[in-house]
N, C-alpha and C positions, 0 to 999 in steps of 0.2 A: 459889645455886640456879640448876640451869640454864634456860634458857628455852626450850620447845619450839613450833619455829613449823612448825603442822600448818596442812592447806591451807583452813581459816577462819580465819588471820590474816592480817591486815592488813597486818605485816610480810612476806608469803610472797611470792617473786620471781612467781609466777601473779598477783598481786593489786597488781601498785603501781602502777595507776591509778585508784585506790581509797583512800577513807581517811574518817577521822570523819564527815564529812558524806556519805558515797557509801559505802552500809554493805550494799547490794543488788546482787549481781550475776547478773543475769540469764540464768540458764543455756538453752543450744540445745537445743529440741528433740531434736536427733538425738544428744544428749550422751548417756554411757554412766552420766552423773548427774542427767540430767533422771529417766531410764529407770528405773531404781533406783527413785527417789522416785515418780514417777508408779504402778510395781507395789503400792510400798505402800500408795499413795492405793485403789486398784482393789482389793487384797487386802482393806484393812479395813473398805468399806466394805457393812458388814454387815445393814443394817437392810433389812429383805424390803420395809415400804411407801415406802423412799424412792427414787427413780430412782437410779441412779450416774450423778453428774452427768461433765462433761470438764474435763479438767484443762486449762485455757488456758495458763497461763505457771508457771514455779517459779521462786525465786531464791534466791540463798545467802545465807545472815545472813553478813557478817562483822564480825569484831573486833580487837581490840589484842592484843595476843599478854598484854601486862599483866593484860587483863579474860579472856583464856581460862586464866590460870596455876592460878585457883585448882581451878577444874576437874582442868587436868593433876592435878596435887599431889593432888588426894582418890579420881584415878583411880587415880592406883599406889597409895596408901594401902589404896585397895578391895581392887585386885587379889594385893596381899601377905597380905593379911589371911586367918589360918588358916580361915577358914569356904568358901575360895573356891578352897582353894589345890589341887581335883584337877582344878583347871578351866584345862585347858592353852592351850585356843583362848578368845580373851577374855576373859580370867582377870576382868575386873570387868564380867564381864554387860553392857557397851554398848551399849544399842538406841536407835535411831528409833521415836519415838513421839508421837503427835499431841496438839494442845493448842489447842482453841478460846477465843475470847477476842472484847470488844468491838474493832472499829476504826472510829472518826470522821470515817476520811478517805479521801482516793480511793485511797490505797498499794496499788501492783498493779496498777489497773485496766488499765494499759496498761504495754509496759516501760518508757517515760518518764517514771512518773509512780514513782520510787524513792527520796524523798527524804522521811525521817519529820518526823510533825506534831511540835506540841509540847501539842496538845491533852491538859488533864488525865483525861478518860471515854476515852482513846482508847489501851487496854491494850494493842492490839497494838503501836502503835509504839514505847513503854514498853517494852515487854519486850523487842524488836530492838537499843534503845537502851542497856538496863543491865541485861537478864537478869531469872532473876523473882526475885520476891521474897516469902519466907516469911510474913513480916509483913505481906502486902496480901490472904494465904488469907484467905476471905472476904468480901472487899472486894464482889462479884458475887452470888456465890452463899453465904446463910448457912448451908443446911445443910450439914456435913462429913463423909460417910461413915468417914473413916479419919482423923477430926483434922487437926491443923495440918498442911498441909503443901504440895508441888505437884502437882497430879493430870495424869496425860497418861493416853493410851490407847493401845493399837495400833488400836483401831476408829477408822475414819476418820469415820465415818458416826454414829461416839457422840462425839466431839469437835465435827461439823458441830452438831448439837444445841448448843453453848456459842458456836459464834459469830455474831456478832450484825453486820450492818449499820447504822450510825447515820446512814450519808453519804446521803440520799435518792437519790443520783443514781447510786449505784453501781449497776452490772449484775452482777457478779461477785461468788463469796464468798471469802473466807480462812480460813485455818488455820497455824497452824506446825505445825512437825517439828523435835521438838528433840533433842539427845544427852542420854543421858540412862542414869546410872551405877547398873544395877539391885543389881549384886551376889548377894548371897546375900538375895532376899523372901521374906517371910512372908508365906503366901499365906490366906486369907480369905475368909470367903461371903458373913458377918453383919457389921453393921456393928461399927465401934466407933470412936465418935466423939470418943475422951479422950483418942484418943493424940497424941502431941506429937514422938513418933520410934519408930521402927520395935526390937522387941524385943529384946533382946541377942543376940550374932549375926548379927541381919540387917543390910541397908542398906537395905529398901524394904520397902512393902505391895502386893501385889498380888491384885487383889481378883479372885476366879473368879468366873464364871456358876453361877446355881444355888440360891442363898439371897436373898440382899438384891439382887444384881446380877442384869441380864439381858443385859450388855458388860462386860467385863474392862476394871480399870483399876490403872495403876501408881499409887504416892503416895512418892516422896520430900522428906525432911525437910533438909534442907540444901542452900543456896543453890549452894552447889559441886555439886551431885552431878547438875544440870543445866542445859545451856547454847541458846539457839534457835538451830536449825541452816540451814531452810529455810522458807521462807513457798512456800504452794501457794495457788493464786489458780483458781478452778475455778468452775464453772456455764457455761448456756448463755447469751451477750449474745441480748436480746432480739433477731429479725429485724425490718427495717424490709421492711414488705409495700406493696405498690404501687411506682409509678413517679414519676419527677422533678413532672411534671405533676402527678399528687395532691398532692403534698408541698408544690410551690405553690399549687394552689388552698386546699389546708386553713391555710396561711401565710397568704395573703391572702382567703381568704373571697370571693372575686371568680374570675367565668367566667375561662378562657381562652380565646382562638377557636382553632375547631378547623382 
């Protein structure tokens, strides 16, 4: 089997100062991959009463080229597959798509702070760490509009909705952006919470605005068919209002002379 090392492996000549432990790489603002990702943060986020917050920092999930194979491997599978096959440009539907989740820890807060917890409530790192997994659908949230499975969105602003700060001291929120192998979905209003995989012919659910929904969301059903791409670290840090002077006197509760 051959091995394809695309530019989120770990083995890839851009990334060998990097490895199992150092899984975060902080991309430059003025990157043409910060840029990307930041439009899509800006594009989905849809919800008319929430501000658009700023996106402070992004980073790259990477991986072993081992933990991205299987991916590979279910992406040609998609893309061969007669239901997809007059689809020249991206033949397995490939998108960035957003996916909120719990995190316990300060990851992100800062770019030196890129090192995942091991904390068990602490999903995000979990999933940076080993990908998601099918078997933890509903671990958070018990209801399942479209059954077992992984839900992302392209709304940015309907995935902020699912993530959670646990860290008291965090200033900042998170999100990923994952790859994520749409294929040929079946696309849906109403719910339907029995399913377990997507109906013959498809590779995914994708649920429209309109019926049950008021944000679009994808749902695949196989651990392969999506991997975390990018963590987006966004909100305003609180400003510190006054001067050196207040900050002491409220420190110590004692005059200064003026």
């Amino acid at each position: 089997m051959t091995t394809i090392l695309d530019d989120f492996s770990l083995e890839h000549p851009d990334n060998k100062n990097f490895g199992k432990t150092r899984r975060l790489k902080a991309l430059s603002s003025r990157s043409s991959e910060f840029v990307e990702v930041e439009k899509l943060f800006s594009k989905g986020w849809q919800h008319p009463d929430k501000k658009k917050p700023k996106v402070s920092r992004i980073f790259k999930i990477l991986a072993s080229a081992q933990d991205l194979n299987g991916y590979h491997t279910y992406r040609a599978a998609v893309a061969s597959s007669p239901s997809v096959k007059d689809r020249s440009k991206n033949p397995a539907n490939e998108q960035l798509l957003f996916h909120g989740t719990n995190r316990y820890c300060s990851l992100g807060e800062d770019a030196g702070k890129s090192r995942l917890c091991h904390l068990s409530r602490c999903y995000l790192c979990r999933i940076i760490r080993s990908s998601f997994d099918i078997s933890k659908c509903g671990s958070k949230h018990k209801f399942r509009r479209f059954g077992h499975g992984v839900y992302t969105t392209a709304c940015s602003s309907k995935a902020d909705d699912y993530s959670k700060n646990g860290e008291e001291n965090s200033q900042f929120r998170a999100v990923l952006v994952s790859r994520v192998v749409v294929g040929n979905p079946h696309k849906r209003r109403f719910n339907a919470t029995e399913l377990t995989e997507p109906p013959c012919g498809h590779h995914s659910v994708l649920g429209e605005p309109g019926g049950d929904l008021n944000y679009e969301e994808t749902v695949v059903y196989d651990n392969d068919a999506i991997r975390p791409a990018y963590l987006v670290i966004y909100g305003d840090a609180p400003a510190f209002k006054g001067n050196f002077k207040s900050l002491v006197v409220n420190l110590f509760k004692t005059p200064l002379a003026s």
